[in-house]
C-alpha positions as CSV (number, residue, x, y, z in Angstrom):
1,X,-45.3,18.0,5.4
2,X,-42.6,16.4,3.8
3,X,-42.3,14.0,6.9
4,X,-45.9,12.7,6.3
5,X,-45.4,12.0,3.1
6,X,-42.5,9.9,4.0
7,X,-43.8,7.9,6.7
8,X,-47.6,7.5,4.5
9,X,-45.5,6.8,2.0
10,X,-43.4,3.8,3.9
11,X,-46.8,2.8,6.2
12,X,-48.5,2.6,2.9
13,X,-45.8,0.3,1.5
14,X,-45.1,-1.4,3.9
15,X,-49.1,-2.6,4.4
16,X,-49.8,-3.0,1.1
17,X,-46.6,-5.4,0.2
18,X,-45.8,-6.6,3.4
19,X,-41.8,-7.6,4.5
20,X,-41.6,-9.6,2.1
21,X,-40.2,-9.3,-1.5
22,X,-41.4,-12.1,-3.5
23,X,-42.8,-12.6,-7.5
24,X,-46.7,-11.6,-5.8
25,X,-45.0,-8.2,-4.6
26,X,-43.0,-8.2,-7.7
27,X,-46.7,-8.5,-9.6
28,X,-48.4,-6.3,-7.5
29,X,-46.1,-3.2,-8.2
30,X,-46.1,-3.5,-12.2
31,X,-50.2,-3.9,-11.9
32,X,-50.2,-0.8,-10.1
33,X,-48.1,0.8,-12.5
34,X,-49.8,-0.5,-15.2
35,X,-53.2,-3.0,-15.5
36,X,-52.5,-4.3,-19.0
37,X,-49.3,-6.0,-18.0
38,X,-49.9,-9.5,-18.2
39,X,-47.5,-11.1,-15.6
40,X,-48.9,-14.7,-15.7
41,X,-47.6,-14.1,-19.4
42,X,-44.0,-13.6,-18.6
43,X,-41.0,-15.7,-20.0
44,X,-38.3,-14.4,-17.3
45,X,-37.2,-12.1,-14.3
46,X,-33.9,-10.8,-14.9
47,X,-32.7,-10.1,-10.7
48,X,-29.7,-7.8,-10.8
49,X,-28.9,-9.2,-14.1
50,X,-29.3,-12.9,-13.2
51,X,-31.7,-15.0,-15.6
52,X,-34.5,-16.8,-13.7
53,X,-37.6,-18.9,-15.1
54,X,-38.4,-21.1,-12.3
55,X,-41.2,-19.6,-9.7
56,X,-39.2,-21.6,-6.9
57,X,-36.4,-20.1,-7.9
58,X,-37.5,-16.5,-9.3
59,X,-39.4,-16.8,-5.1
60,X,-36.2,-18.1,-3.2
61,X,-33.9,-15.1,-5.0
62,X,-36.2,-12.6,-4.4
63,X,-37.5,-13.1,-0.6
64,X,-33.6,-12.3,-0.1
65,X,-34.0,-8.6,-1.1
66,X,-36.2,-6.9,1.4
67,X,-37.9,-4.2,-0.2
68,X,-36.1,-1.4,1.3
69,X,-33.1,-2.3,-1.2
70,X,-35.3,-2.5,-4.3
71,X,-34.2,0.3,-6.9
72,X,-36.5,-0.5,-9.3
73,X,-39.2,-3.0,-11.1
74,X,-40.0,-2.9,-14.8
75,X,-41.5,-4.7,-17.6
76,X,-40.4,-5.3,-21.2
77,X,-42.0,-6.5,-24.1
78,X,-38.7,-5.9,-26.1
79,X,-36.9,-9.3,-27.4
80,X,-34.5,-10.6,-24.9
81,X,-33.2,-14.1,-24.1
82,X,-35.2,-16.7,-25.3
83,X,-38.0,-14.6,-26.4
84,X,-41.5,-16.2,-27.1
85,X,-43.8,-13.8,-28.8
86,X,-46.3,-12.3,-26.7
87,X,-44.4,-13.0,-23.3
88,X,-41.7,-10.2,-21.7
89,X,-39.3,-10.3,-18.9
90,X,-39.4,-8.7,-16.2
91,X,-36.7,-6.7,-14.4
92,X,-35.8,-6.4,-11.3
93,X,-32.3,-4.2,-9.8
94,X,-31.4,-3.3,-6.4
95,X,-29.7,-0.7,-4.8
96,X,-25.6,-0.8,-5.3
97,X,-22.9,1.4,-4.9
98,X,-22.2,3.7,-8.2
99,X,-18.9,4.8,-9.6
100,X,-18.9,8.5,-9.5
101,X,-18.5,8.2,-13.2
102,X,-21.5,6.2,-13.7
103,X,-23.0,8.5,-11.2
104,X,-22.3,11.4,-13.5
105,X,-23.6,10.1,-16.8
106,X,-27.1,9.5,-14.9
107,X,-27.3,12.8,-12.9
108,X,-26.3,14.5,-16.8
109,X,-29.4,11.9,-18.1
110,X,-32.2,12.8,-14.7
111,X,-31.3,16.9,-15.3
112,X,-32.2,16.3,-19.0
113,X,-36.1,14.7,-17.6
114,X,-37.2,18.6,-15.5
115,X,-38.3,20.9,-18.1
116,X,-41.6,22.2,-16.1
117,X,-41.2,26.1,-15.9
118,X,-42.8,26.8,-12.1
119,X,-44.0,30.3,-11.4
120,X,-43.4,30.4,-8.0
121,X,-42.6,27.8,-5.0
122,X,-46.2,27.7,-4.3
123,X,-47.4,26.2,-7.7
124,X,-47.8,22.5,-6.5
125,X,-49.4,21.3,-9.4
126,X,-48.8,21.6,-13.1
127,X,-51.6,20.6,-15.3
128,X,-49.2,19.4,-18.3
129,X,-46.4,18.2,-16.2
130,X,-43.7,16.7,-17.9
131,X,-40.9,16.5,-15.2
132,X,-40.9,12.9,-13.4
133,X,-40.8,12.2,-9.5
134,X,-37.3,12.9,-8.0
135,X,-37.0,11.2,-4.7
136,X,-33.7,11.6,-2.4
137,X,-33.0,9.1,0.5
138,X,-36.9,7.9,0.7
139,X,-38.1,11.3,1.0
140,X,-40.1,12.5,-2.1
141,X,-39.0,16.0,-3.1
142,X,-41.5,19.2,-4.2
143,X,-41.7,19.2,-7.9
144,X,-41.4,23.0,-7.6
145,X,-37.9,22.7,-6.2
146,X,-37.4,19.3,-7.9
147,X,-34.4,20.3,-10.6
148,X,-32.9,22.3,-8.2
149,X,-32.3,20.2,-5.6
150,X,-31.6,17.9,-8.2
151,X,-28.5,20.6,-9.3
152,X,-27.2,20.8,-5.3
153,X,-26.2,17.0,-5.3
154,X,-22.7,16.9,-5.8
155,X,-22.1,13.4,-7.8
156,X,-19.5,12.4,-5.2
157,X,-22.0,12.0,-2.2
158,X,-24.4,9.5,-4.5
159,X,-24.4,6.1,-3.7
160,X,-26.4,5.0,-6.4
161,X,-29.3,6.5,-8.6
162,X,-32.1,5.0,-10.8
163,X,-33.3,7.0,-13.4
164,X,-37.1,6.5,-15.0
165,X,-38.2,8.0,-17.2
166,X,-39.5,5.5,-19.8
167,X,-41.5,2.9,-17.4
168,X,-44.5,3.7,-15.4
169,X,-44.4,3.5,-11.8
170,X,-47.3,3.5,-9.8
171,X,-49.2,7.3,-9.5
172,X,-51.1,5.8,-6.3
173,X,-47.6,5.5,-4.5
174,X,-45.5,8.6,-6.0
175,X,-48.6,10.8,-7.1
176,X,-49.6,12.3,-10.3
177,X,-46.1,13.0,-11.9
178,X,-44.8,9.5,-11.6
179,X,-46.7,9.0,-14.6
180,X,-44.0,11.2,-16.1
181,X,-40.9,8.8,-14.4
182,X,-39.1,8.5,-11.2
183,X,-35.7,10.0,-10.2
184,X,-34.7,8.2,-7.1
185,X,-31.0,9.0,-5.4
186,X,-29.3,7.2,-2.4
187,X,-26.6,9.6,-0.8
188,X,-23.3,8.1,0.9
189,X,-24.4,10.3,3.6
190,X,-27.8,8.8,4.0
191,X,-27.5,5.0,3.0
192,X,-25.6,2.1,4.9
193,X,-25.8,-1.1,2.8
């Protein structure tokens, strides 16, 4: 089951934004997460920490990251840079290898996100769900097993984690609980940059 998911997950992905990582894809993802964002409204992208306000340039920087190395896309309202009232920035990080330290402070923060209480490894869904998606290696993982598998990663083996649970992320892509956050990890074992 957990095989399907992945590849309806990556099919579905891979139709709906194409190869391509540019400021449409970029668009696309936050209107899924969330229809109110107004990103014709936005004042700057912020690309693994790099300030961009031109579309040329926001296009050419982007269309180097394919979307496989993508770790995550959010929106802010909160003051930044040159803020203009009523515009945001957008931010956009991709996957890079961790300290261990690092690596520790976020696996402390993600165990901190899975409060649910399951009754049994049956129970798929939770009706007042507050744990977010946890996602290892591109594979989503069962929320009923979510914080434990979660507690089996040894730090060490992480190559890098992101660690959501303030910004929406599409439910349509990572189902109902992504409402709550996603927890993604990429192992040593797993990921070749």
């Amino acid at each position: 089951m957990r095989q399907i998911f992945t590849i309806l997950f990556l099919l579905y992905f891979t139709v709906s934004f194409g190869q391509v990582t540019d400021k449409a894809f970029v668009d696309r993802w936050l209107r899924m997460c969330d229809e109110k964002i107004e990103v014709d409204s936005v004042r700057a992208y912020y690309i693994d920490r790099q300030y961009f306000t031109d579309t040329a340039k926001i296009n050419d920087r982007l269309r180097t990251i394919p979307p496989s190395k993508i770790k995550s896309i959010w929106y802010s309202k909160m003051k930044t840079d040159n803020y203009v009232p009523g515009r945001g920035s957008i931010y956009v990080t991709t996957i890079q290898k961790m300290d261990t330290k690092d690596v520790e402070g976020w696996m402390k923060e993600a165990r901190k996100l899975y409060v649910d209480k399951y009754v049994s490894y049956s129970q798929h869904i939770l009706t007042e769900s507050k744990d977010p998606v946890l996602v290892i290696d591109g594979q989503a993982v069962s929320a009923t097993i979510a914080k434990s598998a979660l507690d089996k990663i040894d730090p060490k083996e992480i190559y890098d984690i992101s660690v959501n649970g303030f910004f929406p992320v599409p439910t349509s892509i990572f189902g109902q609980n992504a409402k709550n956050g996603l927890v993604q990890i990429w192992t040593k074992q797993k990921y070749k940059e």
